[in-house]
C-alpha positions in Angstrom: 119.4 161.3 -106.5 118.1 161.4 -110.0 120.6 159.9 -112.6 122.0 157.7 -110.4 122.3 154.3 -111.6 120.6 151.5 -109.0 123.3 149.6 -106.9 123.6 145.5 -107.3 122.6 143.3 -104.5 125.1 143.9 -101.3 126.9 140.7 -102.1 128.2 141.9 -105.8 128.8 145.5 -104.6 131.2 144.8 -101.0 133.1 142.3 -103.4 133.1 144.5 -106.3 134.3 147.5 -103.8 137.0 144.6 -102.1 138.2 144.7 -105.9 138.7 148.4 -106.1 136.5 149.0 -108.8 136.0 152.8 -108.9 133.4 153.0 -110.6 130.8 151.4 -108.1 132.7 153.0 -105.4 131.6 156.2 -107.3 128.4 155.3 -108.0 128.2 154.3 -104.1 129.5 157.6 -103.2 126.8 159.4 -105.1 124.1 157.0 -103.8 124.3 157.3 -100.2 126.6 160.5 -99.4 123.4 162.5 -98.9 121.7 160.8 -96.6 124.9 159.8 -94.9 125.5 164.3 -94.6 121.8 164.5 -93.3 122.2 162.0 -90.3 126.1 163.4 -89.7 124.5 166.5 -89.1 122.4 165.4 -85.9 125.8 164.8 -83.9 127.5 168.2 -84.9 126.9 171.7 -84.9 127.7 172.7 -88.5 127.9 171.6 -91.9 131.9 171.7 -92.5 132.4 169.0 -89.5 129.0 166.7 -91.0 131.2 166.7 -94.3 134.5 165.8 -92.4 132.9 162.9 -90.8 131.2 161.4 -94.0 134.9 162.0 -95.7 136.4 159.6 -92.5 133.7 157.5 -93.2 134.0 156.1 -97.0 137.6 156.3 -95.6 136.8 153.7 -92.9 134.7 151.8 -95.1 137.3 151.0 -97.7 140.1 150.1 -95.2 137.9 147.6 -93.5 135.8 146.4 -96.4 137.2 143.1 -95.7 135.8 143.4 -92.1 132.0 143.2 -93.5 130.6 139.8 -92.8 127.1 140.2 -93.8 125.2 140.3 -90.6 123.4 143.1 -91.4 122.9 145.2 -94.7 125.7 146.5 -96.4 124.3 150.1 -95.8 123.2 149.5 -92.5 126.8 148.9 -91.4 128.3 151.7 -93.3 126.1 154.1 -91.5 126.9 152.4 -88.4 130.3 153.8 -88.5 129.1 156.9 -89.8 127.4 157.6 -86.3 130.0 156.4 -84.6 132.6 159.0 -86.6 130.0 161.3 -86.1 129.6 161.3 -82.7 133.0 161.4 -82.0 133.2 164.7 -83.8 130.4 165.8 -81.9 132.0 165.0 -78.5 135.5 166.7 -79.6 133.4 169.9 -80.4 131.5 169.0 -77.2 128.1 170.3 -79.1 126.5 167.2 -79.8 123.2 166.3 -78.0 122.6 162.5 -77.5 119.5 161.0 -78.7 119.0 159.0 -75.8 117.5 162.2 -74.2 114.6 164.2 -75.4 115.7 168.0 -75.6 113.7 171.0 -75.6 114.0 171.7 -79.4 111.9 168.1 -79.9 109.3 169.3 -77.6 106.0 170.0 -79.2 102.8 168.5 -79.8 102.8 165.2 -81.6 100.8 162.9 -83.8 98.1 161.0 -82.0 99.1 157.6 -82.3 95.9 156.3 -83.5 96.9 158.4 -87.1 99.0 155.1 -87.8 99.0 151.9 -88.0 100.7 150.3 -84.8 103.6 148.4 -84.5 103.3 144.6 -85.7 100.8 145.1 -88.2 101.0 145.4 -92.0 102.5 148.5 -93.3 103.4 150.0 -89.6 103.8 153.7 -89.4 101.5 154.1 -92.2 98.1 156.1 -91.8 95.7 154.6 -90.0 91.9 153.5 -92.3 90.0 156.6 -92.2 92.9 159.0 -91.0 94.8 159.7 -94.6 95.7 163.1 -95.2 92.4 165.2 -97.1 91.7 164.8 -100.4 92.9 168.3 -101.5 91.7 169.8 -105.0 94.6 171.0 -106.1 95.2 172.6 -109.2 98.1 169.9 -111.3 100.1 173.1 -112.3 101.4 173.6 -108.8 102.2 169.9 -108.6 103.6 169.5 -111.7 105.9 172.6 -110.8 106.8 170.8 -107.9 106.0 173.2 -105.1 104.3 170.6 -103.3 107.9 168.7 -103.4 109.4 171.9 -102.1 107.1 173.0 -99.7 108.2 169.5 -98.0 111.7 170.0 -98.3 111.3 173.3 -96.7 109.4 171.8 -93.7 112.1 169.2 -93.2 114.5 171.4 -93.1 112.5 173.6 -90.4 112.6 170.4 -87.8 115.1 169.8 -85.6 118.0 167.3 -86.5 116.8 164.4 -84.2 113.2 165.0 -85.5 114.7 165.4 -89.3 116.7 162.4 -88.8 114.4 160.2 -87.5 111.7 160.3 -90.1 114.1 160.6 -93.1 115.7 157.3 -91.7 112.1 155.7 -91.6 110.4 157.5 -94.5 112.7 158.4 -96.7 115.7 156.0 -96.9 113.0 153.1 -95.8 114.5 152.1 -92.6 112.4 149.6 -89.8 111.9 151.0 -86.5 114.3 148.6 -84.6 117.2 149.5 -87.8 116.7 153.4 -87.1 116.8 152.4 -82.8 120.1 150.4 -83.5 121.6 152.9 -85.4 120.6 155.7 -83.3 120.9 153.9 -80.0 117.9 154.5 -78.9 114.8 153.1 -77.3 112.0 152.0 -79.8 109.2 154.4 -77.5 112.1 157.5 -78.0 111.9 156.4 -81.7 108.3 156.4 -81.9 107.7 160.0 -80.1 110.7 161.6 -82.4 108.9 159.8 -85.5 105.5 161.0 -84.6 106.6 164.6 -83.9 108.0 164.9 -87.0 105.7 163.6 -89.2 102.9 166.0 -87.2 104.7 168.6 -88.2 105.0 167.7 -91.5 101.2 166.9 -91.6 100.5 170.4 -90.4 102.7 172.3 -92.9 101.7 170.4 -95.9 98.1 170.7 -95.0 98.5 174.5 -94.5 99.7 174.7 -98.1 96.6 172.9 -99.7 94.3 174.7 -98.1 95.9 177.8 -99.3 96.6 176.3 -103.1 92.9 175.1 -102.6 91.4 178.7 -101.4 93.3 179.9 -104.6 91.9 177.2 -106.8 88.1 177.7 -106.1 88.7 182.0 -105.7 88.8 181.9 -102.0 90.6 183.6 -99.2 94.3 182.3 -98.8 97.8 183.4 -99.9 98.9 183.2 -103.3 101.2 181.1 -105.2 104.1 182.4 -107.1 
């Protein structure tokens, strides 16, 4: 989130938040309370209950602050009983869908494999030499106005939560495969096909853009850009 000041190391922030400071409970809040509404929403059907159970969460967190014993990251364990909470919700509303099983909604072709660098070796999940994305002419002003930014955004939205949640776990909020498998309780080859789904579908929406932006650019065919 832009503005928001960058958090100490975990060892200053749980005892600053064992304290009560406000102020990095705040600034904690405003940190992680997106991402932490993003993954609530893969074990429930709507936003109201996702918000509910991020509420019960910081609500959890500061009751058993005390209860934190380093094992893991400070963030990792906070969202730990956020998919916990979660899933609870889900089960009283008896519309969530467990990861453990691949559903219908995550069907759909996904990434060859060989697009990224396996498992084990130097920047995993990353594209593979020769397989990066195009180098696309595109004009800066549509950069610069970010539609490149929102053309992603859109896209993420479009995939299903398991897909969504997957990939933002790995490729947004940084997260190692076996981190987003214990989190998600689920198997690292589950992990793999969500993660490879999702970003194929990313690849194919973002690459439809640039070759429209691109047709536009050199007075080709393509759709327009407002």
């Amino acid at each position: 989130m832009a503005g928001v000041r960058p958090l100490p190391p975990d060892e200053v922030l749980v005892q600053r938040l064992r304290d009560g400071d406000e102020d990095t409970f705040a600034l904690v809040l405003d940190s992680w309370s997106g991402g932490m509404l993003r993954l609530a929403l893969s074990f429930v059907s709507t936003k109201a209950p996702a918000e509910e159970a991020v509420q019960d969460t910081w609500l959890a967190v500061i009751k058993g602050i005390n209860d934190f014993e380093g094992r893991s990251s400070f963030k990792t364990w906070v969202y730990r009983i956020l998919v916990n909470t979660a899933k609870a919700r889900g089960v009283k509303e008896k519309k969530t869908l467990p990861f453990t099983s691949l559903q219908q909604e995550d069907e759909g072709p996904t990434a060859d494999a060989t697009w990224f660098r396996p498992e084990g070796e130097k920047y995993a999940g990353h594209w593979a030499v020769g397989q990066e994305p195009r180098n696309w002419h595109v004009p800066e002003e549509h950069v610069l106005r970010g539609e490149v930014r929102g053309v992603i955004a859109e896209a993420m939205e479009e995939l299903p939560p398991r897909l969504r949640t997957v990939v933002t776990l790995r490729d947004v909020d940084g997260y190692g495969s076996e981190e987003v498998c214990s989190l998600l309780e689920i198997s690292p080859g589950n992990q793999r096909v969500l993660l490879h789904r999702a970003r194929a579908f990313l690849r194919r929406k973002l690459e439809a853009y640039l070759s429209g932006a691109q047709d536009v650019a050199t007075g080709g065919g393509g759709y327009g850009l407002r």
